[in-house]
N, C-alpha and C positions, 0 to 999 in steps of 0.2 A: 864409641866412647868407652874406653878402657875405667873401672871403678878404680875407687883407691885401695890398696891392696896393702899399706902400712902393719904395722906389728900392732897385737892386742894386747899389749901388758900394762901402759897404762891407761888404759879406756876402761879394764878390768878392775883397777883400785874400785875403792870406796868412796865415792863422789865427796861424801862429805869430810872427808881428809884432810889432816895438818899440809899434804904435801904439793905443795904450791905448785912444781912442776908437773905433777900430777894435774893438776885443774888448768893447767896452761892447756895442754893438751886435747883434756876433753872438751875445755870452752872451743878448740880447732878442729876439732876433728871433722873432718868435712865427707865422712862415711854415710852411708844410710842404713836404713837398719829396718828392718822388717820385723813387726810387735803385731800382739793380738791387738785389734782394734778398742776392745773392751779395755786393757791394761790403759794405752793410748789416752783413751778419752776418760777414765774417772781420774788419772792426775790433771788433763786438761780441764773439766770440769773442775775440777776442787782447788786448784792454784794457777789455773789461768796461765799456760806458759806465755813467755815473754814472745810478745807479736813481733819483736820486732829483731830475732835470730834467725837474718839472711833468708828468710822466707816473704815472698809477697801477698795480696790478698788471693790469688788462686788457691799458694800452697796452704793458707791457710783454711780454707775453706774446704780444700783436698778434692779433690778429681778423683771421681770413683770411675771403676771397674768393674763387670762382671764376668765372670769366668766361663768357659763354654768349650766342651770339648773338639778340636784339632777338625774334627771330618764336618766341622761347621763352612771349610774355608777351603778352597781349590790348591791353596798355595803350595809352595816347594815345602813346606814344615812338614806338612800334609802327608807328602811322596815321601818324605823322610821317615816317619812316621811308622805307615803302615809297612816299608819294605822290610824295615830292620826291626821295628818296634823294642830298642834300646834305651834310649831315651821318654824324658816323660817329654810332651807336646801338648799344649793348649791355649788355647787364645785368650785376651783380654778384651773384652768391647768395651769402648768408652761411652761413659751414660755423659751425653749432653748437661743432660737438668739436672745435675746432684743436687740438688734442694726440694726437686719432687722425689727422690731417692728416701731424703730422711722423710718428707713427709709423709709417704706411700707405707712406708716401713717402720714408722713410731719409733722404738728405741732401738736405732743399727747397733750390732755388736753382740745382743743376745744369741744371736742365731748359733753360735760357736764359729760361724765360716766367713768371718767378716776383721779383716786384718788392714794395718796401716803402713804404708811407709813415710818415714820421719826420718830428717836429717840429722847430723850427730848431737849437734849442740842440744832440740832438744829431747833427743833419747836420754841426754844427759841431767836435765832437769826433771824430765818426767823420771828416772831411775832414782836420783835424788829423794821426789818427793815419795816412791812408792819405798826406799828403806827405812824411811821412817818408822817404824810397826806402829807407836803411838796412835800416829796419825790416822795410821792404816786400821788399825783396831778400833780408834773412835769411831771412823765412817763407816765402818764393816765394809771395807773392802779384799778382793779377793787374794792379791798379791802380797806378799811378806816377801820383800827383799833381802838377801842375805849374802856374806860373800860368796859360799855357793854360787847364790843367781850371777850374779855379775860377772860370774866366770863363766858361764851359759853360755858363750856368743862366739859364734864359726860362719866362717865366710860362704858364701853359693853363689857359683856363678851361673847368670842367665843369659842367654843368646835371645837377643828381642829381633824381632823385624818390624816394622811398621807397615802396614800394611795400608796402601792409600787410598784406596779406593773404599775400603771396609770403615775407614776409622777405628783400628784393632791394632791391637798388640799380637805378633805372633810370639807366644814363651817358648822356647828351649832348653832342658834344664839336660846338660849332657853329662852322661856317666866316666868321662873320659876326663872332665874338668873338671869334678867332682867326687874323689874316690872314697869308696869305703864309706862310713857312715852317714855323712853329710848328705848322698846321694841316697841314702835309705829313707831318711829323715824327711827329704824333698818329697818322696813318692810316696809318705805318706799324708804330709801338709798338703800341696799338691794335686793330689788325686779328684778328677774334677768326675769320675763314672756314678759314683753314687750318689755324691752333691756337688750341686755347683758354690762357688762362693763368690766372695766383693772383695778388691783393694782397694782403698784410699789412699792415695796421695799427697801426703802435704811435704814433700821433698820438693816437686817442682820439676823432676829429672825427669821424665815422662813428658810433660808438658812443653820442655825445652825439646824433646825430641819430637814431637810432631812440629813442633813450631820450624824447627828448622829443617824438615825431611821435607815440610809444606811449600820452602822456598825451593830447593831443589828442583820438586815436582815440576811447579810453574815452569822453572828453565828446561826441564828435561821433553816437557808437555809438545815443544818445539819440533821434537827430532825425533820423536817415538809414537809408535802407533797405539792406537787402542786397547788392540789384545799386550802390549809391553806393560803400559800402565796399569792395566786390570788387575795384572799378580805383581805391577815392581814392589821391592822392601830391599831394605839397606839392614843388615845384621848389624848390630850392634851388641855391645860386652858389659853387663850391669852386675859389679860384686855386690852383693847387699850380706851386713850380717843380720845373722838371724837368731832373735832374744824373747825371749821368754815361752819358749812351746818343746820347750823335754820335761816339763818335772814330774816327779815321778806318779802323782796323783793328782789328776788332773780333770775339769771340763774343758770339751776342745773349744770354749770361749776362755779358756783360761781361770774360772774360778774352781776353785774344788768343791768337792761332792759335799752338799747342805747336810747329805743323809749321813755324810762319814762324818761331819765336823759334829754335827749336832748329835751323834749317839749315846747313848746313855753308857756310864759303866755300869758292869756288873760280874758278880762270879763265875756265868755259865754261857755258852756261846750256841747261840740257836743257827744253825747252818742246814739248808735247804729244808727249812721243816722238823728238824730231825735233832735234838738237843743232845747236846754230848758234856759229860763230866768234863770239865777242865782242871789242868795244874792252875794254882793260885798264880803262878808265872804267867799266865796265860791270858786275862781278860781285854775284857773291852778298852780302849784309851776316853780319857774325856777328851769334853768336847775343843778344850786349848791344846791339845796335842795336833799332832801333824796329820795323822792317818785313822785307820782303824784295822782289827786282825783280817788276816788275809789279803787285803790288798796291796801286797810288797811288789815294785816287781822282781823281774830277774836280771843280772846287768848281761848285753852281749859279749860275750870273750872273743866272738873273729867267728863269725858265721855258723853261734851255735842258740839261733835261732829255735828250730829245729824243734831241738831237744827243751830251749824254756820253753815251747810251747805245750806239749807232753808233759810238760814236770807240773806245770801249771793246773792242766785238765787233774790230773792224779790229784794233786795238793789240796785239790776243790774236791772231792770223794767223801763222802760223809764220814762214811766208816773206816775209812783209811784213815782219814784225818784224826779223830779217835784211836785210831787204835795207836799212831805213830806219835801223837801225843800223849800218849802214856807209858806201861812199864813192859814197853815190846822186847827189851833186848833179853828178857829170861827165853823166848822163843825162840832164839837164833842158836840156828843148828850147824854148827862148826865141825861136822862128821858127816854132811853131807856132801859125798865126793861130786855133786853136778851143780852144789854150790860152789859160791866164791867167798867162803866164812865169814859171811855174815858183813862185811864190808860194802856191799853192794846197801846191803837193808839198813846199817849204822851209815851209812853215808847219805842215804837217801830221809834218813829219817832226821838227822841233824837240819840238812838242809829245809825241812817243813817245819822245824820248831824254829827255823829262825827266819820263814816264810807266816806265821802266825804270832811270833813277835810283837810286843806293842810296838808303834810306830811303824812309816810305811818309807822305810828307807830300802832302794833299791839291794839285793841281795847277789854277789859274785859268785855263782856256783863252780869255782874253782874246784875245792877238792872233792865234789861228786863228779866232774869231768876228768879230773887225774884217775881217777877209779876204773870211772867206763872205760878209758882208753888202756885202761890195766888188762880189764875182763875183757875187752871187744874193743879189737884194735883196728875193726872197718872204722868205726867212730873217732880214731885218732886223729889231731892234725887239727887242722879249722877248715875243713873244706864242707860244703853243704851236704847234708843227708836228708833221711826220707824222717818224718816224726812219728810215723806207723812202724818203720823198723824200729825207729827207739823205743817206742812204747813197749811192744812185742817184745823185747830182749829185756827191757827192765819191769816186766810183769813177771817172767818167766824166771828173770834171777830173784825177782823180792820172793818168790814165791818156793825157791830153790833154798834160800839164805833163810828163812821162816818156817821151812815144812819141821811140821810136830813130829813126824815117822821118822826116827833116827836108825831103823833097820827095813827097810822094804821086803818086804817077800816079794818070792817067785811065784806069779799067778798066771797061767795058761789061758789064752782066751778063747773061748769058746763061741760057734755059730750058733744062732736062733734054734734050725732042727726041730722048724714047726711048732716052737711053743711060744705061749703067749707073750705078746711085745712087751705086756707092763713087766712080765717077769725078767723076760732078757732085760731087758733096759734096769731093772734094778739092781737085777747081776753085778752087770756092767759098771755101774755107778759104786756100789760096793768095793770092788775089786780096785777102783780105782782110788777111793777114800783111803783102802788100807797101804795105801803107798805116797796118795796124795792130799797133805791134809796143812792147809793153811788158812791164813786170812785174805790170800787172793783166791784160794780155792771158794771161799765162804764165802765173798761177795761177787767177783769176776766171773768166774765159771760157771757153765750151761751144760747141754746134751744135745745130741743130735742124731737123729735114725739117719742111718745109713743104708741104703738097700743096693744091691749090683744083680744086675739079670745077664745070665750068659746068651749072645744073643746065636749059638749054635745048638744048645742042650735046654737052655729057657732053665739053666740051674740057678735057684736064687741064694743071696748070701744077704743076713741083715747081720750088722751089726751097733751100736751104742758109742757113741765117740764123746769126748768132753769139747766142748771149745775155749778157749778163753777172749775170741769176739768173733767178729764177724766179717768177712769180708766179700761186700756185698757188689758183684759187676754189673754197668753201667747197663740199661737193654742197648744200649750203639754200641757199646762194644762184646754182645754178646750175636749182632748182626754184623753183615757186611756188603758192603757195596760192592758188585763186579758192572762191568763194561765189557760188554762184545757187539760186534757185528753183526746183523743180520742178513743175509745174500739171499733173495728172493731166485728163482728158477723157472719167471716163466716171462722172463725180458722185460717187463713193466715196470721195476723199480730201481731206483739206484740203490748200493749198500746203506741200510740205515746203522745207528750207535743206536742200541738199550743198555739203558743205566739199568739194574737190579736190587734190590735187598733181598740178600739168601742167610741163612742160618750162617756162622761162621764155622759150627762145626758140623753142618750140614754135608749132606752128598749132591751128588751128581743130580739126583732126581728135580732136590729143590730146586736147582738153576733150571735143568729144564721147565718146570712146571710155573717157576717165575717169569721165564724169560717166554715161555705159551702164552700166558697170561695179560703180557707187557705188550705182544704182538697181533694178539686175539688171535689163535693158532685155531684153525677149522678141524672140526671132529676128522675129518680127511686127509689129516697133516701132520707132518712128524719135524723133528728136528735133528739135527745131526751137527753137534758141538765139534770141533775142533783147535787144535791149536796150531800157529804158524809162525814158522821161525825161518830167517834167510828168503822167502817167497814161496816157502812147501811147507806140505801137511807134514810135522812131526809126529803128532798122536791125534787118536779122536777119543776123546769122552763118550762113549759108549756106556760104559758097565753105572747101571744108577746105584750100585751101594758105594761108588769112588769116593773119599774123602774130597772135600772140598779144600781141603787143606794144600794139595798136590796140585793146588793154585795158586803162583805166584802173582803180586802185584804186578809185576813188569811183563808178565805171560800177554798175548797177543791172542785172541780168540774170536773164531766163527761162527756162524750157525747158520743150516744151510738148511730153508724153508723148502721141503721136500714133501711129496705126495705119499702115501704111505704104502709100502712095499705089499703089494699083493698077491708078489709071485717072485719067481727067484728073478728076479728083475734087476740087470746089473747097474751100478753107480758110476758114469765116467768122470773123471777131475782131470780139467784140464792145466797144464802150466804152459808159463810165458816166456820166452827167451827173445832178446835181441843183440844183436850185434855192435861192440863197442869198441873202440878202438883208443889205442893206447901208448906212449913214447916206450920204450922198454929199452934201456943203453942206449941213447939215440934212436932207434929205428922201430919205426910206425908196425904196429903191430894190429890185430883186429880178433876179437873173438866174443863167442857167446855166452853173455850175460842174463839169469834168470832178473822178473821183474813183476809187480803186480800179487794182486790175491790169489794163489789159485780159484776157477770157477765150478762148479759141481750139479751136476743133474741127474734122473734118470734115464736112460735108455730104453727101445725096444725091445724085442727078444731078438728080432733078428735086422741088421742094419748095417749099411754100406756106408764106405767113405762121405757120400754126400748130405748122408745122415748126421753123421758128427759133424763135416763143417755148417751146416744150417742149423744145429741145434749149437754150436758153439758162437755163430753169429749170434742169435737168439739172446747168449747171457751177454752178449756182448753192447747189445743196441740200448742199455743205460749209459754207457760211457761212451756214445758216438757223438762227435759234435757236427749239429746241423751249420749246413754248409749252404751261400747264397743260393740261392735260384731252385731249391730243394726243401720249402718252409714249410712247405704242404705237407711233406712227409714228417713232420716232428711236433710231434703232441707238444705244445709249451707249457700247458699247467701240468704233465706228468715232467717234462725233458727227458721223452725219450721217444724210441724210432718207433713208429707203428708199424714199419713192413719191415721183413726179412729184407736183407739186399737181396739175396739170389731170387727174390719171389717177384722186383719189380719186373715191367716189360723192357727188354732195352735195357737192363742196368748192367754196369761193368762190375760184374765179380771178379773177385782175384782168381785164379785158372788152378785144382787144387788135383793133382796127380796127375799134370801133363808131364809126359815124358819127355821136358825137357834136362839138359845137360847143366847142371851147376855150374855158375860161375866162381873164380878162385881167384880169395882176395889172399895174398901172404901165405897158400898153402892152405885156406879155412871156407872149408863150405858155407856158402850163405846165399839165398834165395835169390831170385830174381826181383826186378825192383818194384813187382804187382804181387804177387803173389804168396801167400800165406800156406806154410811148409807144414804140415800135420805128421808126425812119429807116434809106435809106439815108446812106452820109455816104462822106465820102472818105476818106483814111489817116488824116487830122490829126484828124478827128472834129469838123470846124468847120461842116461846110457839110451842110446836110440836105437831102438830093436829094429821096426820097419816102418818104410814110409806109407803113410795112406793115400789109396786110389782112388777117384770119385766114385765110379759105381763098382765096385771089387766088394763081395762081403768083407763084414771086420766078425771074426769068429770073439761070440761074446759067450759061447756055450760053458757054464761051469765056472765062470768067471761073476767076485762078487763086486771087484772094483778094474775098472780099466783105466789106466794111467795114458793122457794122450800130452805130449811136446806140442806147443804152436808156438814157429820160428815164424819172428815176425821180420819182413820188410819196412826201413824207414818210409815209406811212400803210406803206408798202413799204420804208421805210428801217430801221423801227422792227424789222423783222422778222427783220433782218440784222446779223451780225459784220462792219461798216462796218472793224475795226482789223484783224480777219486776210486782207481781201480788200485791204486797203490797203497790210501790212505786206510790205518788199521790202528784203533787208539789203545792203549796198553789197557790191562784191567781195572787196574788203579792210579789214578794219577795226583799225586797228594799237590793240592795248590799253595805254592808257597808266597804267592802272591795275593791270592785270592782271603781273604777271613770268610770262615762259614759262619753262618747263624747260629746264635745261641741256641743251642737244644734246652728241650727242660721236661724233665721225668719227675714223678713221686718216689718215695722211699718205697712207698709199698709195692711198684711195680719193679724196684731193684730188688725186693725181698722176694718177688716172687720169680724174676730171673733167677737167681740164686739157688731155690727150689724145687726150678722145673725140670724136668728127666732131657740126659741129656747124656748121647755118647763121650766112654772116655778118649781123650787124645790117642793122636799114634805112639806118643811117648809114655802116656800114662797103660798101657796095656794091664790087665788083670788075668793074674794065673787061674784059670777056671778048675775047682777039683774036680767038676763032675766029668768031663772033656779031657783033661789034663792039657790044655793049651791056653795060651796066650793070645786073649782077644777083648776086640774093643769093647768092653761090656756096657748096657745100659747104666750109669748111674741118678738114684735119685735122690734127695735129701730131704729130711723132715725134722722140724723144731720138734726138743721132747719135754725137753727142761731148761726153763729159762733162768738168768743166773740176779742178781739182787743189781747188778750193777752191771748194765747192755753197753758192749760200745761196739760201734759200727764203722766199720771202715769202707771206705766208697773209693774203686780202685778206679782211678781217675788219670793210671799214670798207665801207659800199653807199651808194650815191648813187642819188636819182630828183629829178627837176622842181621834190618840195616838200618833200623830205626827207630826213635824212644819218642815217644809222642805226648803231650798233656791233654785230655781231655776237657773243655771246659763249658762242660753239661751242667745247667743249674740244676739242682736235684731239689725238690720241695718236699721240707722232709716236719714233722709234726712236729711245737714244742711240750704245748701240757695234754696231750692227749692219743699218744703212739699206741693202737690198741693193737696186738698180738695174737689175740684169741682166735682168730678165723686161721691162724697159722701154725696152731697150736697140734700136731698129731696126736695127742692123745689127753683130756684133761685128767690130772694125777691130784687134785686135792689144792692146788694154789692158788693163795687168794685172790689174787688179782694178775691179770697178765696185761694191766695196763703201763707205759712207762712216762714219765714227763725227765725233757732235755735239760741237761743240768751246764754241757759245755761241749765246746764245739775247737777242734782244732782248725786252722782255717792253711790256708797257702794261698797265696797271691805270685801270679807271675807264671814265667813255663818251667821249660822242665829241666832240671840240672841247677837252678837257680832261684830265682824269686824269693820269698820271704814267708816269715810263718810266725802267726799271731794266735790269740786263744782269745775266746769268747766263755766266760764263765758267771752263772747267778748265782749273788749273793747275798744270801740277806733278804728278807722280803719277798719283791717284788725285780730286784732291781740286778741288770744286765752287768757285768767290766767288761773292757776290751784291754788284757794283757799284753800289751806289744814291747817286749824286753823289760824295758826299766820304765818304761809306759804305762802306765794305768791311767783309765778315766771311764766314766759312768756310757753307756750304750743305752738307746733306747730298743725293745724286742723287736720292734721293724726290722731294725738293721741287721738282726742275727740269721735272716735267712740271705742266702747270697752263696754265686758260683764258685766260691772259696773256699768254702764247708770240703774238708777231708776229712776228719775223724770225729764221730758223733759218740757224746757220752747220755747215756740214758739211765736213771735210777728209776724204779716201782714204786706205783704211785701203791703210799696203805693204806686200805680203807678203813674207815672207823668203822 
């Protein structure tokens, strides 16, 4: 059932209008309209709409809803869902008793997540009654209709399925039918992750579809089976517009903040604790005004999200806020050639005097984005950015456009050279004041020890860095998962898979000593890592200082449970070849194809032909398949062979350097049809030096690896788990199917990643002076000096060669009580190193894309949630969440 999809221009007018053909239309208009349930019901309650506009007693009573996320239900929404996860998806269950609904729940509609859908005529009365202000003022009610409101209203379409079996609505709200803001707006009404909510119905359209899906069903019940009817649904097409839920200050029940209407005025503005002089321009609004300072939002210009959400965090800054509300422009330093004259700081500073503004009208930061896209033209355009890169470019330009130092000196930096840290580190901080000296130096900025150890000469280098934040990695992604193979050597097991966690900028060692660990490796046992590419050994991991880095995800790896070398005792690896044949310009061609794991053991010192074929039976008896009338011989709870073949009485081994004569198939040697052909050959497995005789020594003297070819006969293939001797799973295999579990770390365990000693990359190499070379040197980090105003970035977004990935690790991170002290390398005299969270940048969605809101305290006690031109009150519950990217911290002062 297709909605009505009519033009909104006169639904729009002013209900109560001269314009007759105007009220023609909205008395018709036969749309529905999705309203906060609370707007709904206090015009319903206070004038009674008219019972009797095309609604029955159902709709009037309304048929509720509860909401419940998608993976409640097996259905096709479901598979839709998690494949692409594009769309938003969630279900609607229908509550039988809506009358134990109200009663269970006292007054519906408070909750904020409790909405109605009502047909047009009376959205049109209730719209009526709620622009009244009179009215609305008498009852103190929440809504003030205005022509603004009434232009409020944009269509959204929904893909329903009915779902028969459940008694549920399945939602579909598709991004393809919905472009651009309308479908931001959904995802954020919508979002059923962190609460669920109710719809009521008193349209009747919901009602009319079950009733009629109901009769289908019974016919359909005739001719379809069980598992048909379990998941049938019929899609269905429901436009609803959707009215009263953008204004710009808002509770998501739709009234506005009691705390912002009822505020007091006065001359001076107390923000997070911390009172600051204000311009007489500047105060509080009373309490008939619309808003209160600070909480404006910012309007979206085309996916510059991003950047309100950063402008926001800053805007909320005590000391910024102060300082950019008064007489900053004497500071701006028009001679600093790495500024941008001061355009960046007059720009940015316009835009917060008219973000603290009375009144709380949404604000278009046009010409602060003309500017960025002047100075930093990666930010050009409307395409999505990172709010961490924006932040970082316009701390660094305010900080450019406002430095005091209108001539920098040349200051040479000097190494420690064994004297005291507090003195280096004041050096350092000196040296850098006389060059860098602002109001983001004066609240933003920190210190940081630096130390590097040469790990050839053990030369050490400290030195004194400033920061201007933090940027703090996740511990998953300072770990990493590998997958290899484990190949046992002594016939009893089949190949197993161990999963790992090794350092990510670990070596060679840690894998082994993980992957020992994983296996319970006996004090008598060693391992021997490999990698294998086409069905050969390309390299072995041998050397334990190897980066682990020289590990690709797609890389292919063994490990080969080996006894440990007591004597020059040689390694044989054996490879597999069979015979395959092939059309080539018409004519049947045959030749040999490598296949399989290579297998690997050790040897005696001295040993013949029949030595390698019984010890290559041996690796071979986990991938023999037992064969009737032969049960006895095959362990079932291990599934493998207890006896060697050549060791039974009577048994038919294949015949292995009888001198018989090749047969020739096309001109191409290939065995006889029992027998198994043993070569020497070289690593690659290409070249067949000589054939093995049963009892003829095989000269192993001086030799550390012996490379043996086994050409195999199809009569010997047949015998064989060709797919577990084959099967080899990559290191990494990212599931893109699969959703992992939410990880969830503390802050202070990201802080202490962050800190802990840790080789530099192959790229980051350090010129060592004491050595004169270039090597990976130890680095380690230590807090020295902490800055008035902490922000922390949690790098949540990973890059590699062939892929950008979003991390979405809940991090749980402190709000009033971040204490720093245990992290503090050296205590220098301050007072407090505790810090309380003032605002949070958050991002929702993956990577390239999704959305980005600000969570900032204001005033009191009390939370916003900045989402564009969004504002509305947040309770502190809600501010912890896998969203949180960029964390703002100020210092708590002690009295």
């Amino acid at each position: 059932m297709e909605g009505n999809c009519e033009d909104l221009s006169d639904s729009t007018q002013r209900p109560d209008s001269d314009n007759n053909n105007n009220n023609s239309n909205s008395n018709n208009d036969q749309r529905v309209y999705f309203v906060p349930y609370r707007w709904w019901k206090d015009a319903q309650n206070s004038m009674r709409v008219d019972s009797d506009s095309g609604s029955d007693s159902e709709s009037k009573k309304g048929v509720v809803y509860s909401a419940s996320p998608a993976s409640s239900y097996a259905g096709p929404l479901k598979l839709i869902n998690n494949i692409f996860s594009l769309d938003l998806v969630f279900n609607l269950r229908r509550e039988e008793d809506s009358d134990s609904v109200h009663r269970e729940n006292g007054e519906v509609g408070v909750s904020g997540r409790d909405y109605a859908l009502v047909p047009g005529q009376m959205w049109v009365q209730a719209l009526r009654w709620h622009s009244d202000s009179k009215v609305a003022m008498k009852n103190g009610k929440s809504f003030l209709a205005s022509k603004d409101d009434m232009t409020d209203v944009y269509p959204l379409k929904l893909r329903l399925s009915v779902l028969r079996e459940t008694n549920s609505l399945g939602v579909r709200i598709c991004k393809k039918d919905n472009i651009g803001e309308p479908f931001r707006r959904a995802c954020k009404i919508f979002t059923v992750e962190s609460e669920l909510f109710r719809v009521w119905d008193f349209s009747g359209q919901t009602n009319l579809f079950f009733t009629n899906e109901k009769k289908k069903f019974l016919k359909d019940s005739q001719r379809q089976s069980d598992h048909d009817l379990c998941y049938a649904s019929i899609q269905i097409v429901l436009e609803l517009q959707i009215y009263g839920l953008s204004d710009s200050v808002k509770c998501k029940d739709g009234k506005k903040d009691e705390s912002v209407a009822n505020s007091s005025s006065g001359p001076s503005l107390m923000m997070n604790g911390s009172a600051g002089n204000m311009n007489s321009n500047f105060v509080r609004t009373s309490s008939g005004e619309a808003g209160s300072l600070g909480l404006a939002g910012l309007q979206n210009l085309g996916n510059t999200c991003f950047m309100n959400s950063s402008l926001q965090c800053l805007a909320h800054t005590p000391k910024l806020v102060d300082y950019f509300l008064g007489d900053y422009g004497r500071e701006i330093n028009h001679d600093n050639p790495l500024g941008m004259d001061g355009e960046i700081a007059l720009a940015f500073g316009d835009l917060l005097r008219k973000l603290w503004a009375p009144g709380a009208a949404p604000v278009a930061p046009r010409l602060f984005k003309s500017k960025l896209a002047r100075f930093a033209p990666q930010f050009s355009g409307y395409n999505q950015h990172d709010s961490q890169e924006l932040l970082a470019f316009l701390l660094d330009g305010l900080h450019e456009d406002l430095n005091r130092v209108k001539c920098k000196p040349y200051i040479e930096a000097k190494d420690g050279d064994d004297r005291p840290d507090r003195e280096v580190a004041d050096e350092y901080w000196r040296n850098h004041l006389a060059r860098n000296d602002s109001i983001i130096v004066d609240v933003c900025q920190g210190q940081y020890k630096s130390t590097l150890v040469c790990p050839l000469c053990r030369k050490v280098s400290v030195t004194f860095d400033p920061f201007m934040y933090l940027s703090l990695p996740l511990p998953s992604t300072t770990m990493r998962t590998m997958t290899l193979t484990l190949l046992n050597t002594n016939g009893n097991t089949a190949p197993s898979p161990y999963t790992i966690t090794v350092p990510k900028h670990g070596k060679c060692e840690d894998l082994i000593k993980a992957l020992g660990s994983a296996c319970s490796l006996g004090a008598d046992e060693t391992l021997l890592v490999a990698e294998i590419y086409n069905n050969r050994i390309i390299r072995y991991l041998e050397e334990s200082a190897d980066s682990l880095s020289l590990i690709r995800d797609d890389d292919r790896l063994v490990a080969y449970r080996l006894s440990k070398d007591t004597g020059q005792v040689p390694l044989v690896v054996f490879m597999h070849q069979r015979m395959e044949e092939q059309y080539i310009h018409g004519k049947l061609t045959s030749s040999w194809k490598a296949f399989g794991i290579p297998l690997a053991a050790r040897l005696c010192e001295s040993v013949d032909g029949s030595d390698i074929y019984n010890l290559y039976l041996k690796l071979l008896s986990p991938f023999q398949i037992p064969v009737e009338g032969a049960i006895e011989d095959y362990d079932i709870s291990k599934g493998t062979a207890t006896e060697e073949v050549s060791g039974k009485e009577g048994a038919k081994s294949p015949a292995i350097g009888v001198d018989v004569s090749p047969s020739n198939v096309n001109g191409v040697d290939s065995p006889s049809d029992v027998e198994l052909q043993f070569y020497l050959t070289d690593e690659k497995g290409i070249v067949k030096h000589s054939k093995l005789v049963m009892n003829e020594p095989v000269a192993v003297t001086g030799v550390s690896r012996l490379h043996v070819l086994v050409c195999w006969p199809e009569t010997q293939i047949e015998h064989y788990n060709l797919g577990l001797l084959s099967s080899l799973p990559e290191v990494f295999k990212s599931g893109f199917y699969a959703k992992r579990p939410q990880e969830s770390v503390s802050l202070y365990k990201c802080l202490e990643a962050f800190l802990q000693e840790e080789p530099l990359g192959p790229e980051d190499m350090w010129y060592c002076p004491g050595c004169k070379k270039h090597c990976q040197a130890i680095k380690k980090l230590d807090l020295w000096r902490l800055p008035e105003i902490l922000v922390i970035h949690l790098k949540k977004f990973s890059y590699s060669r062939f892929s950008k990935n979003k991390l979405e690790t809940y991090v749980d991170f402190p709000i009033d009580n971040f204490d720093l002290s245990p992290y503090i390398s050296q205590i220098n005299g301050m007072s407090c190193n505790r810090y309380m969270l003032y605002a949070v940048s958050n991002h929702y969605g993956s990577m390239g894309g999704g959305h980005y809101t600000a969570f900032v305290h204001h005033g009191g006690d009390q939370w916003y949630d900045f989402d564009d031109s969004l504002v509305h009150p947040i309770s502190q519950e809600k501010i912890k969440s896998s969203a949180a990217y960029v964390l703002f911290y100020r210092r708590v002062i002690e009295v």
